[in-house]
C-alpha atoms as a printed R data frame, in Angstrom:
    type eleno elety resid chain resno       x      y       z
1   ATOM     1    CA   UNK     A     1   0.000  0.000   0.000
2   ATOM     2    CA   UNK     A     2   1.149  3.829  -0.900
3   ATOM     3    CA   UNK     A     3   1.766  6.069   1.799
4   ATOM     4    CA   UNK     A     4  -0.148  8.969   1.816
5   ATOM     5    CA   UNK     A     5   3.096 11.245   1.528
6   ATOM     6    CA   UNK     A     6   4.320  9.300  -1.920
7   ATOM     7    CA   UNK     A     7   1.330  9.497  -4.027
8   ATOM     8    CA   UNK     A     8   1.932 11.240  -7.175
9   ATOM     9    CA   UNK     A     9   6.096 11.881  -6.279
10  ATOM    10    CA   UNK     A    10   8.073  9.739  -8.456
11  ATOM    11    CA   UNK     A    11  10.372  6.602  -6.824
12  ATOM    12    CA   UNK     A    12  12.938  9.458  -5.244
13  ATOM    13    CA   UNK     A    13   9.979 11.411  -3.634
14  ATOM    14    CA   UNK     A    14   9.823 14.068  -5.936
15  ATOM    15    CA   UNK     A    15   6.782 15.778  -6.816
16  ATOM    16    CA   UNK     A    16   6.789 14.948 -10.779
17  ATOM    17    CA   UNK     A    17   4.492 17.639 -11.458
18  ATOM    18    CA   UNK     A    18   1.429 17.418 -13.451
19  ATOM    19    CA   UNK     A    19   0.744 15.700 -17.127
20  ATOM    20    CA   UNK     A    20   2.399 16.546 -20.291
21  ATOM    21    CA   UNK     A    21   5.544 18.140 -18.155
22  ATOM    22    CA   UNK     A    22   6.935 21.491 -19.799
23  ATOM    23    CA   UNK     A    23   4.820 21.196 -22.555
24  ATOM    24    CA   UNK     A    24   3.701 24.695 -23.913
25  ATOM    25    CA   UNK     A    25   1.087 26.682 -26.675
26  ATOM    26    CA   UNK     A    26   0.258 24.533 -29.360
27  ATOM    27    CA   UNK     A    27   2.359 21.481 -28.509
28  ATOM    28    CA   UNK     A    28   0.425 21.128 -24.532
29  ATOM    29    CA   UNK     A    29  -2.789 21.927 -26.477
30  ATOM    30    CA   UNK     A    30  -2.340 18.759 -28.933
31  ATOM    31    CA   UNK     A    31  -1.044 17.003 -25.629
32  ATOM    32    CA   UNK     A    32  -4.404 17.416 -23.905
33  ATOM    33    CA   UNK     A    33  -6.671 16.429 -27.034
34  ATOM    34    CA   UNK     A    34  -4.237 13.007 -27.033
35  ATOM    35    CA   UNK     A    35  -4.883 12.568 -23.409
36  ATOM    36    CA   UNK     A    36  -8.556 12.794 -24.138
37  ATOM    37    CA   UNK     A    37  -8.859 10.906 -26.911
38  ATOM    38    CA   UNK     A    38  -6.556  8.664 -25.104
39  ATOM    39    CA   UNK     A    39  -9.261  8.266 -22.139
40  ATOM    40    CA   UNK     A    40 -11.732  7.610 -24.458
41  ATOM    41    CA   UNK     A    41  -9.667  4.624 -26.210
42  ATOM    42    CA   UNK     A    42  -9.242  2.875 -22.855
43  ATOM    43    CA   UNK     A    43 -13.014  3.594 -21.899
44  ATOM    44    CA   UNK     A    44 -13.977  1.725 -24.919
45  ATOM    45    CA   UNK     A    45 -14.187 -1.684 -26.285
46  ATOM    46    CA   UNK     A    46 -11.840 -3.776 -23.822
47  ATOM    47    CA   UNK     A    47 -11.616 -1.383 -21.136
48  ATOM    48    CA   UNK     A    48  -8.058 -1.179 -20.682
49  ATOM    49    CA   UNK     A    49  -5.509  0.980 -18.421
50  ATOM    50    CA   UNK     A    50  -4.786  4.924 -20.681
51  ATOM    51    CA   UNK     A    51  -0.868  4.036 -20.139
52  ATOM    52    CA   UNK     A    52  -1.339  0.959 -21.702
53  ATOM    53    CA   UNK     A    53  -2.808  2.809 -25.240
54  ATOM    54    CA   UNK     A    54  -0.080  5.236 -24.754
55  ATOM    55    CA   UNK     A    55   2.210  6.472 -22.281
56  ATOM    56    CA   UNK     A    56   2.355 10.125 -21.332
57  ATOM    57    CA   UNK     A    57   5.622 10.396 -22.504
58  ATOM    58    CA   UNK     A    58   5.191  9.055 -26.019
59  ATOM    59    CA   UNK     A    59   2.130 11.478 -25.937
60  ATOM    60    CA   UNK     A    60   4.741 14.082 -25.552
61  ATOM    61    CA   UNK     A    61   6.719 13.128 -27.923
62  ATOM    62    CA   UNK     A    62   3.607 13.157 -30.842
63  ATOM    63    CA   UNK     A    63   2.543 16.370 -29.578
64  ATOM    64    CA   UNK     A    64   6.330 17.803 -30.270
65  ATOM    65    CA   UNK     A    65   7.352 15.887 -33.439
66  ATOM    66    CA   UNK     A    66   3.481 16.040 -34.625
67  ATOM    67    CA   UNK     A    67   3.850 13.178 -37.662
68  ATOM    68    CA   UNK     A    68   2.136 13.565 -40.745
69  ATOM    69    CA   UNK     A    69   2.376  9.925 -41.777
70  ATOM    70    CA   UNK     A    70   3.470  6.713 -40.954
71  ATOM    71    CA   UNK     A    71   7.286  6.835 -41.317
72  ATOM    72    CA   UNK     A    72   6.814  9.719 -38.850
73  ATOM    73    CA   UNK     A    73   4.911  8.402 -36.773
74  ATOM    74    CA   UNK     A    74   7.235  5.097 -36.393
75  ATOM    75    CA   UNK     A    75  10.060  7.415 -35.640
76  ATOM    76    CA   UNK     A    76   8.559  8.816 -32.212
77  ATOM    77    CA   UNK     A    77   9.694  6.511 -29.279
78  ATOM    78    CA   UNK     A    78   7.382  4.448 -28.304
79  ATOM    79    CA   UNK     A    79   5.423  3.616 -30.840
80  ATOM    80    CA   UNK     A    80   6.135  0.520 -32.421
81  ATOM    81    CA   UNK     A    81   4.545 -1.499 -35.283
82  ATOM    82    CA   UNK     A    82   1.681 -2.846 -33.338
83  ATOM    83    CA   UNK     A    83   0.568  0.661 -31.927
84  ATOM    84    CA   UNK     A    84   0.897  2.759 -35.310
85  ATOM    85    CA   UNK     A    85  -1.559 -0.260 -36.610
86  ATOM    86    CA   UNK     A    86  -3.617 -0.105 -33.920
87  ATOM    87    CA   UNK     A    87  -3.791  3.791 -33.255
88  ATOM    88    CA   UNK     A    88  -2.285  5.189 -36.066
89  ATOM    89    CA   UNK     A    89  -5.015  6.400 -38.128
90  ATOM    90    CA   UNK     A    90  -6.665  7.967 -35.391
91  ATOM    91    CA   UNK     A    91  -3.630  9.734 -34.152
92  ATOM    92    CA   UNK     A    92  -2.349 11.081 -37.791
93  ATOM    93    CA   UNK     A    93  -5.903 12.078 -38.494
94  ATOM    94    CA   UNK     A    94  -6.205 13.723 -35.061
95  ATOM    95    CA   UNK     A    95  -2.709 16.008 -35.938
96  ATOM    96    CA   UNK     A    96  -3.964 16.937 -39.352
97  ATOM    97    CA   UNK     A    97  -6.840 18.168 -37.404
98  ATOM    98    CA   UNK     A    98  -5.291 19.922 -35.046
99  ATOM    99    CA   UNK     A    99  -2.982 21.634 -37.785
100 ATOM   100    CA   UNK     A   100  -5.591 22.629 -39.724
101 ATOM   101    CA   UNK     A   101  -5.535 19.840 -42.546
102 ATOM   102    CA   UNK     A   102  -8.757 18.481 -43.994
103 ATOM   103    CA   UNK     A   103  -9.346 14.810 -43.250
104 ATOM   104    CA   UNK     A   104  -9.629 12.909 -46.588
105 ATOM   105    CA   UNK     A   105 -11.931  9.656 -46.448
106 ATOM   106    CA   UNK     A   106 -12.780  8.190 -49.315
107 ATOM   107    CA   UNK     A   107 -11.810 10.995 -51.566
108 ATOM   108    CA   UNK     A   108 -14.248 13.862 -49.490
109 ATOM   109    CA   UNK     A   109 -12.054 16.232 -47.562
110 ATOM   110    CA   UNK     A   110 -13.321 17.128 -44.534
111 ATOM   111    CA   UNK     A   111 -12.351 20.042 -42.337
């Protein structure tokens, strides 16, 4: 069991501050709508743990390097073969959102 005094402090005690670190502007903004989406993902279908869809730091690391496709997206730590089939879609069409790119399905861009 945790003592009261260690939750949220990493394993040296320190406080490790809250989600998504020194992110800033755009990049904690993208961080957040991850983190949501993120929720949502673990709420769903199997019900499984957010960390285990992605960790916070590989959420980090999309919202800085925000890939545009799949090469990209393979290059942020983290993500591996497995999650880019898994996620990827949803995560590149979520950053083309965010930057302003219409989504493309089936030919019919959407904003």
């Amino acid at each position: 069991m945790l003592r009261r005094d260690k939750l949220g402090r990493g394993s040296s005690g320190e406080d490790r501050g809250p989600p998504g670190g020194e992110l800033k502007g755009k990049d904690r903004e993208l961080y957040d709508e991850l983190r949501a989406w993120r929720g949502r993902v673990a709420r769903a279908g199997r019900r499984r743990r957010p960390f285990m869809i992605l960790t916070e730091a590989v959420m980090q690391g999309l919202a800085v390097a925000r890939p545009s496709n799949q090469d990209e997206l393979l290059a942020v730590k983290g993500v591996g073969p497995k999650k880019a089939e898994m996620y990827g879609g949803a995560i590149l069409q979520m950053i083309r959102s965010f930057e302003g790119d219409p989504w493309v399905v089936n030919g019919q861009e959407f904003e």
